[in-house]
C-alpha positions as CSV (number, residue, x, y, z in Angstrom):
1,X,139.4,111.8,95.6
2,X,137.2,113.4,98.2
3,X,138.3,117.1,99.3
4,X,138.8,116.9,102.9
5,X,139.1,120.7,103.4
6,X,135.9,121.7,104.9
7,X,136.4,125.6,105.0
8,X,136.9,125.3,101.0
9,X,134.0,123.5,100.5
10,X,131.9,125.4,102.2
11,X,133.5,128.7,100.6
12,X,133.2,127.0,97.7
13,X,129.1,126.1,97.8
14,X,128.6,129.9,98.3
15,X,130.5,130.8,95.1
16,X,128.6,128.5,93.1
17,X,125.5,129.0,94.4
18,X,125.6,132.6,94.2
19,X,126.3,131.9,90.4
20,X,124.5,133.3,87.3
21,X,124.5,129.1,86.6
22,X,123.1,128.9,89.9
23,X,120.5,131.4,89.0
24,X,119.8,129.9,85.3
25,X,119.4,126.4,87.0
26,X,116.8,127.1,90.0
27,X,114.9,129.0,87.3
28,X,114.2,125.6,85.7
29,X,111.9,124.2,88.4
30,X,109.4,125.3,91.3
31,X,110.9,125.7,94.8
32,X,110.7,122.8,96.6
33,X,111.8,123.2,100.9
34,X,113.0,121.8,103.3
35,X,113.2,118.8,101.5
36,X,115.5,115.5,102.3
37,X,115.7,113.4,99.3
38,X,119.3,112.4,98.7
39,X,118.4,112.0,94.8
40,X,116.7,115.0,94.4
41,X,113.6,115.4,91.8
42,X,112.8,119.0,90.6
43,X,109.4,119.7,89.4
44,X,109.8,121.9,85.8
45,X,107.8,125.0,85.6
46,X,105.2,125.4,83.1
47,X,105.8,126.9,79.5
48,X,109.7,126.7,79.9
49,X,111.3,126.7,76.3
50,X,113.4,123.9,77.0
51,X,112.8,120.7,78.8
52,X,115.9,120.3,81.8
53,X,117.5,117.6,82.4
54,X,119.2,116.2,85.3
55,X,121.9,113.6,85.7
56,X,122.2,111.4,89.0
57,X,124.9,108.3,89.7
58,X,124.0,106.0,91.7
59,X,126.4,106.0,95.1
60,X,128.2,102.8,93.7
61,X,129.7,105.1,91.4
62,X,129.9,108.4,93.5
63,X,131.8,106.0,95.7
64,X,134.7,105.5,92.7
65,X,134.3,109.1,91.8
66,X,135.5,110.4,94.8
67,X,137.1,107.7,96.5
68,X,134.8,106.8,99.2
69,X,133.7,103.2,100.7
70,X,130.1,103.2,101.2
71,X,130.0,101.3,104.3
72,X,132.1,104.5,105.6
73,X,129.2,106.7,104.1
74,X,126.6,105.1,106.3
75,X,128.1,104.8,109.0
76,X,130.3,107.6,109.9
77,X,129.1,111.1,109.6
78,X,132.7,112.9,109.3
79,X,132.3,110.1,105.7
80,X,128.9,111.3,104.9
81,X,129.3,115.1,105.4
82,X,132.5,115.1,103.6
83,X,131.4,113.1,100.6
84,X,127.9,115.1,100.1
85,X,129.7,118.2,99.9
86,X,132.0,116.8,97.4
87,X,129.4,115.4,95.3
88,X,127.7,118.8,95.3
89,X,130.8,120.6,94.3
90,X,131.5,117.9,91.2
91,X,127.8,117.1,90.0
92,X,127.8,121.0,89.8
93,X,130.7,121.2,87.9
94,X,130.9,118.6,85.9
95,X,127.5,117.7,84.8
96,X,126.0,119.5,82.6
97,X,122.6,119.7,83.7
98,X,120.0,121.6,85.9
99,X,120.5,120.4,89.4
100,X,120.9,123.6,91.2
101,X,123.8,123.6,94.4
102,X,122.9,124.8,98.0
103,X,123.8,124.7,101.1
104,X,121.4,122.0,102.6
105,X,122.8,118.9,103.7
106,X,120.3,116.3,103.4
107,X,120.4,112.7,105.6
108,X,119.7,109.7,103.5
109,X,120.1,106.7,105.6
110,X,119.5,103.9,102.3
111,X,116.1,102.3,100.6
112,X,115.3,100.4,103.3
113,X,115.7,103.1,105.9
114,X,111.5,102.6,106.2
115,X,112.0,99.2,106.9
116,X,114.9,99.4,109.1
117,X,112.2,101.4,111.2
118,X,110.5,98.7,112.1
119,X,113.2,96.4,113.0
120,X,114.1,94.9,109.4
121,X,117.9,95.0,109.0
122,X,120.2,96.9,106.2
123,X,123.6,94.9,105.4
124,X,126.6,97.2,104.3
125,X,129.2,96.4,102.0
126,X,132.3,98.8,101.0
127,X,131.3,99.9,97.3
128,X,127.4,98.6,97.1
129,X,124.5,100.3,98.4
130,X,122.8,98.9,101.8
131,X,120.4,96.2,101.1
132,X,117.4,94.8,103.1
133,X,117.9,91.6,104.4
134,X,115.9,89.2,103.2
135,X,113.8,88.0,105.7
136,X,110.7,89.4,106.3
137,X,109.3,90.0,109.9
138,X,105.5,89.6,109.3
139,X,106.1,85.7,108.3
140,X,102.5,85.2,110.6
141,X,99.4,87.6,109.6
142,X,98.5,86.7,113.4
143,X,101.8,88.7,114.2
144,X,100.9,91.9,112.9
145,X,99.1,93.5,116.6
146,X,102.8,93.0,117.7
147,X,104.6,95.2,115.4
148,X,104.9,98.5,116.9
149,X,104.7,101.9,115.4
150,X,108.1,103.6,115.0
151,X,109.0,106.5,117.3
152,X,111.1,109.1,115.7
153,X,113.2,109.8,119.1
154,X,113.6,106.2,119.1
155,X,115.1,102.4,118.5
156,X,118.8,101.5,117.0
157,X,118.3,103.2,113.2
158,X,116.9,106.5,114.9
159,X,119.6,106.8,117.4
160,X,122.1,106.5,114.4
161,X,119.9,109.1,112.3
162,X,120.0,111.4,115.4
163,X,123.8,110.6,116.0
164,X,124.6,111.8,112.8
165,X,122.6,114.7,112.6
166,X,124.0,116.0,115.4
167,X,127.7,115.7,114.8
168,X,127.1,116.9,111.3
169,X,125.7,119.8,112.3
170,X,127.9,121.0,114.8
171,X,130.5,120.7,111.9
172,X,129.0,123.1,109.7
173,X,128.9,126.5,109.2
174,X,125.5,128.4,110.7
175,X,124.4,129.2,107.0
176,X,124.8,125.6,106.0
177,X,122.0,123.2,107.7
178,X,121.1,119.2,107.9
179,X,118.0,117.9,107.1
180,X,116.2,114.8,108.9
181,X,115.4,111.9,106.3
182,X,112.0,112.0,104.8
183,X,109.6,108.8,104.9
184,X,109.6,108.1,101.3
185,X,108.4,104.8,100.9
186,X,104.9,104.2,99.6
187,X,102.6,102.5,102.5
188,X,102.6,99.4,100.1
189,X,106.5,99.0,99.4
190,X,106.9,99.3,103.2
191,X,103.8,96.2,103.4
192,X,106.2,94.4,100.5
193,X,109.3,95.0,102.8
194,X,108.1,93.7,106.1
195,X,105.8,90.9,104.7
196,X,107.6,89.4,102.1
197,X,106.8,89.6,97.9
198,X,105.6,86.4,97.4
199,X,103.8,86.4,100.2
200,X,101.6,89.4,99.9
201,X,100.9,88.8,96.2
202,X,98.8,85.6,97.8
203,X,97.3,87.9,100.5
204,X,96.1,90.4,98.3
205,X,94.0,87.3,96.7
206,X,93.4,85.3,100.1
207,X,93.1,87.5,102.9
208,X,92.3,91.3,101.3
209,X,91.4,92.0,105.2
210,X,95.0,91.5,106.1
211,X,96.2,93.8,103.4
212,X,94.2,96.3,104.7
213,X,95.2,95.8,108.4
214,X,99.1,96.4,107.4
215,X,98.0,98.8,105.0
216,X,96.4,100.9,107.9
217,X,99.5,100.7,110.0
218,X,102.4,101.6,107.4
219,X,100.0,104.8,107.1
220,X,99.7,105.5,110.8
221,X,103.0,104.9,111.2
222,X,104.1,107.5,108.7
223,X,102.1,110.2,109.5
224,X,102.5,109.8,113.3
225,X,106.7,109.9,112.3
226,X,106.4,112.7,109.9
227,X,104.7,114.6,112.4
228,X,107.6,114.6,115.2
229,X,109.8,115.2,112.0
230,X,108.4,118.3,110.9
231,X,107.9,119.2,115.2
232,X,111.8,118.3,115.4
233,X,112.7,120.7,112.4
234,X,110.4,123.2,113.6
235,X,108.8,123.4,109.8
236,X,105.4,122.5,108.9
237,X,104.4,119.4,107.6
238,X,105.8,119.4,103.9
239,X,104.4,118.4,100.9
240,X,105.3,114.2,100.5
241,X,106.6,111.7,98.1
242,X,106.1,107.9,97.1
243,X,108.3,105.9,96.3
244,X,106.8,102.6,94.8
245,X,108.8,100.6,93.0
246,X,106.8,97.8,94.2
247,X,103.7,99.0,92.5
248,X,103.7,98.5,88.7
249,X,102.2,95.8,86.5
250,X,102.1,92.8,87.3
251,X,103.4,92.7,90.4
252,X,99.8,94.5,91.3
253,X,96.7,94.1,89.2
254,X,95.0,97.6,88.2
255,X,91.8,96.7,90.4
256,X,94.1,95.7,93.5
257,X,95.8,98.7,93.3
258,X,92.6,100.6,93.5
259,X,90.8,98.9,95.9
260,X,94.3,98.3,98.3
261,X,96.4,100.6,97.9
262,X,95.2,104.0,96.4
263,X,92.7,104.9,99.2
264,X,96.0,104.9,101.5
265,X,98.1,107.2,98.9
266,X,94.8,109.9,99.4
267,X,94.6,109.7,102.2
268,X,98.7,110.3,102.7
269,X,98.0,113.3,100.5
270,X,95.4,114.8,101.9
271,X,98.2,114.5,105.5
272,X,100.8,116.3,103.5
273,X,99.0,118.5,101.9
274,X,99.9,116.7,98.2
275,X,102.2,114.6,96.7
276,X,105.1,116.2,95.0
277,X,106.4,112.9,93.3
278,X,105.0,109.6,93.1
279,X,107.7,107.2,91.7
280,X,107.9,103.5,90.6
281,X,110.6,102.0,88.0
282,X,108.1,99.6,87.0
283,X,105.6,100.0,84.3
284,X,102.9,101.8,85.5
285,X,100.7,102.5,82.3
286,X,97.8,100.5,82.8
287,X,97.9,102.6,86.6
288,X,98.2,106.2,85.4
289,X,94.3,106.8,85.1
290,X,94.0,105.6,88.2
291,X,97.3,107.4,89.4
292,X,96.3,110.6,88.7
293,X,93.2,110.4,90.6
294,X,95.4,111.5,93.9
295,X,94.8,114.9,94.7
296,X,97.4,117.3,94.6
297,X,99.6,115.2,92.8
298,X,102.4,117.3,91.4
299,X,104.9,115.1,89.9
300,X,105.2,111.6,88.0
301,X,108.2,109.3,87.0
302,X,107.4,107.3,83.9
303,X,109.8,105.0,83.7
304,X,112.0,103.2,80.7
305,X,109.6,100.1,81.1
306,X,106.4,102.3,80.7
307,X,104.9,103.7,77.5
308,X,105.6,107.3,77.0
309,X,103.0,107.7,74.1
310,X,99.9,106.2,76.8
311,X,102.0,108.1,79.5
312,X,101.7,111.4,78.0
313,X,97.8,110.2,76.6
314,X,97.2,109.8,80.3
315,X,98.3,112.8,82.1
316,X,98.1,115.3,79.1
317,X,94.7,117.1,80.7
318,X,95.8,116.2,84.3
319,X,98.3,119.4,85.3
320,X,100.9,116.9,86.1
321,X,104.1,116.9,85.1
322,X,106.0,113.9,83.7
323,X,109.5,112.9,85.0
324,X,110.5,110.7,81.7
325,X,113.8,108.4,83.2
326,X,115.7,106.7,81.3
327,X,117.4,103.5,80.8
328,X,120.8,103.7,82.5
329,X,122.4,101.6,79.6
330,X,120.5,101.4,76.7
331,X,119.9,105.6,76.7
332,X,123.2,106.8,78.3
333,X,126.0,104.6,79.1
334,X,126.0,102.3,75.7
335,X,124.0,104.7,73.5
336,X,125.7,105.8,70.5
337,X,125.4,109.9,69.3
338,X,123.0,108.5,66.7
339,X,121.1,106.7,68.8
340,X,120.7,109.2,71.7
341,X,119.8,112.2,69.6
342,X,117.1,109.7,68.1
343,X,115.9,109.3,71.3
344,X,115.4,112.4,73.2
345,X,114.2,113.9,69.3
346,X,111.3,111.6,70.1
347,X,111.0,112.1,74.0
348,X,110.7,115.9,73.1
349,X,108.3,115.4,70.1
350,X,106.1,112.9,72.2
351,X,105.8,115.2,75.0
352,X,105.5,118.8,73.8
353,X,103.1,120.8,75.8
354,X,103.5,119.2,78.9
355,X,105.4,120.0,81.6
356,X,108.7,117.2,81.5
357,X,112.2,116.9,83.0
358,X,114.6,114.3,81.3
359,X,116.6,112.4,83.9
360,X,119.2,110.1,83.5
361,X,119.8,108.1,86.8
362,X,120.9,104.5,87.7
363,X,124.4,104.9,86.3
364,X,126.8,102.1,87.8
365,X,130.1,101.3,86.7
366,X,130.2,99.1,83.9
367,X,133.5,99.7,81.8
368,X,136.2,102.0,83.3
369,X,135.6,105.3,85.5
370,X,136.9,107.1,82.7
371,X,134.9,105.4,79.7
372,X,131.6,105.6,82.1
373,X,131.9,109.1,82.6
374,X,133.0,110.8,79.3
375,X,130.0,108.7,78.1
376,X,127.6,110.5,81.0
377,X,129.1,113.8,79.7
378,X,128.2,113.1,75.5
379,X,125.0,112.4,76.6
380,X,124.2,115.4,78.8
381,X,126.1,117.3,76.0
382,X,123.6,115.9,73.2
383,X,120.7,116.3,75.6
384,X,121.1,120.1,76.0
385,X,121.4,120.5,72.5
386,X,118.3,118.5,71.5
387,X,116.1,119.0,74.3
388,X,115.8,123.4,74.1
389,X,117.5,125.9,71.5
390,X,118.1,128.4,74.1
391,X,120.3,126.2,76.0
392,X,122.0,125.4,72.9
393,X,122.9,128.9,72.0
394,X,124.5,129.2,75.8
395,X,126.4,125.8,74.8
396,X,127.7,127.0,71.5
């Protein structure tokens, strides 16, 4: 049930991070600021003598956790505030992994928050995460000189953004602060988004022209947007991620993505100033050579549908470190002890003298709250003690 005692939260943030845990924790990874990702991806330092592992629910199940209704969460920002502050306090306490705890309230508006930029609407529900509607808005190619570029001070989802902001932060404490979203999406998920799967896979063959022209505008857009975010937060342009769920084999063929869609990811992080995670839950392996051509490209999530032997073949000279995810069922929720030790015994094996975090994400309800969870726990219980002795001497 959500904690609706805002002085104890906050009191209670400071204790924990101020925490010798705390302090173990952050020492896993290398900083990472100002940054707005609700799920939040920590880059591992090199030569670490364990690999860290972090655990992440998806908000379905934060929602029976605590007791929230999503549709609340995304649209009232007494909801949100009080429900990240929660989930802080219990991921903290409860999972035993290395997220570290601050004091930085993050705004994360849903996966189509890109989309909803441009006009495309989010549907809410009470216990399911927004989705996209279904309709794309580029159903013409001739249509595309209409669509404008998004204005950050601007149009219905950026009032709301702004709305939010606002009240959250006059709500919290002056050493707490809230963070703007970040534009996440990759310029081609955005492209999937407002012209429709089916339909770009036959533009990609048919009118490569017109792939390029939206191409060219999702990237404008972002940089022009990320710019008035950084001038609105008074930072400097950060370092960016991509998010591409929609690029993996064989949604996209190898040469496509080279010839439509890589040139755009350079050029987005040679704007930022590199790429700290680039991120798609399809397979990517026949992709990686050409991946991890991006320069300064810090971070990359292999997914449970992509090969961790070619993964680790692929990016073992690159500098790059691997975020190895895993199946949400099959590796955590309905994995037996046997079967998970098994498991992360290889993923450590496999990977050894790279830089790698373990993350197990995705989690939904599937049995009983209870069940679900004591099942999260075993696993992150198993995981410390397979993936790095030193944590295993702290656990004994």
């Amino acid at each position: 049930m959500l904690n609706t005692d805002l002085d104890y939260l906050f009191e209670k943030i400071r204790n924990l991070e101020n925490s010798k845990e705390n302090e173990r924790r952050n020492n896993a990874w290398v900083p990472i600021v100002n940054t707005a990702e609700a799920y939040w991806h920590g880059k591992p330092k090199k030569d670490l003598s364990y690999i860290p592992i972090t655990i992440e629910p998806e908000h379905e199940m934060w929602g029976k956790i605590l007791e929230f209704h999503l549709n609340d969460y995304y649209n009232n920002p007494s909801t949100y505030l009080l429900a990240e502050l929660n989930m802080k306090v219990y991921r903290f306490e409860k999972f035993l992994d290395e997220t570290p705890i601050g004091r930085a309230i993050p705004l994360w508006m849903g996966t189509g928050f890109e989309s909803s930029l441009f006009g495309m609407e989010q549907k809410y529900t009470s216990d399911k995460d927004p989705w996209l509607g279904r309709e794309p808005i580029l159903k013409n190619t001739k249509n595309l000189d209409r669509l404008s570029i998004p204005d950050f001070f601007k149009g219905h989802i950026m009032e709301k953004v702004h709305a939010f902001f606002l009240e959250i932060k006059n709500r919290i404490p002056s050493d707490f602060n809230v963070i703007m979203p970040e534009w996440c999406r990759g310029p081609f998920g955005l492209a999937c988004h407002l012209r429709g799967m089916d339909q770009i896979i036959i533009d990609m063959t048919e009118d490569s022209t017109f792939v390029h022209d939206l191409m060219r505008l999702t990237t404008d857009a972002r940089k022009k947007w990320s710019k008035q975010r950084a001038d609105f937060m008074g930072v400097p342009i950060q370092v960016g991620s991509l998010y591409n769920d929609e690029v993996n084999v064989p949604m996209i063929s190898p040469r496509f993505y080279e010839e439509l869609v890589l040139p755009y990811e350079i050029e987005l992080s040679n704007f930022y100033g590199g790429i700290s995670y680039w991120h798609s839950c399809g397979n990517t392996e026949k992709l990686q050579k050409t991946i991890k051509t991006i320069p300064h490209l810090e971070m990359v999530h292999v997914s449970p549908w992509t090969n961790l032997q070619k993964s680790v073949e692929n990016f073992r000279d690159s500098g790059i470190s691997l975020e190895v995810v895993l199946h949400p069922l099959r590796d955590v929720q309905q994995a037996s002890d046997k079967e998970i030790t098994a498991h992360l015994t290889s993923v450590r094996e496999v990977t050894s003298g790279l830089p790698v975090t373990v993350r197990a994400d995705g989690m939904q309800l599937i049995s009983t709250l209870e069940d679900d969870l004591n099942n999260i726990y075993r696993w992150a219980h198993i995981g410390k003690v397979i993936l790095g002795e030193k944590i295993k001497k702290e656990i004994d």
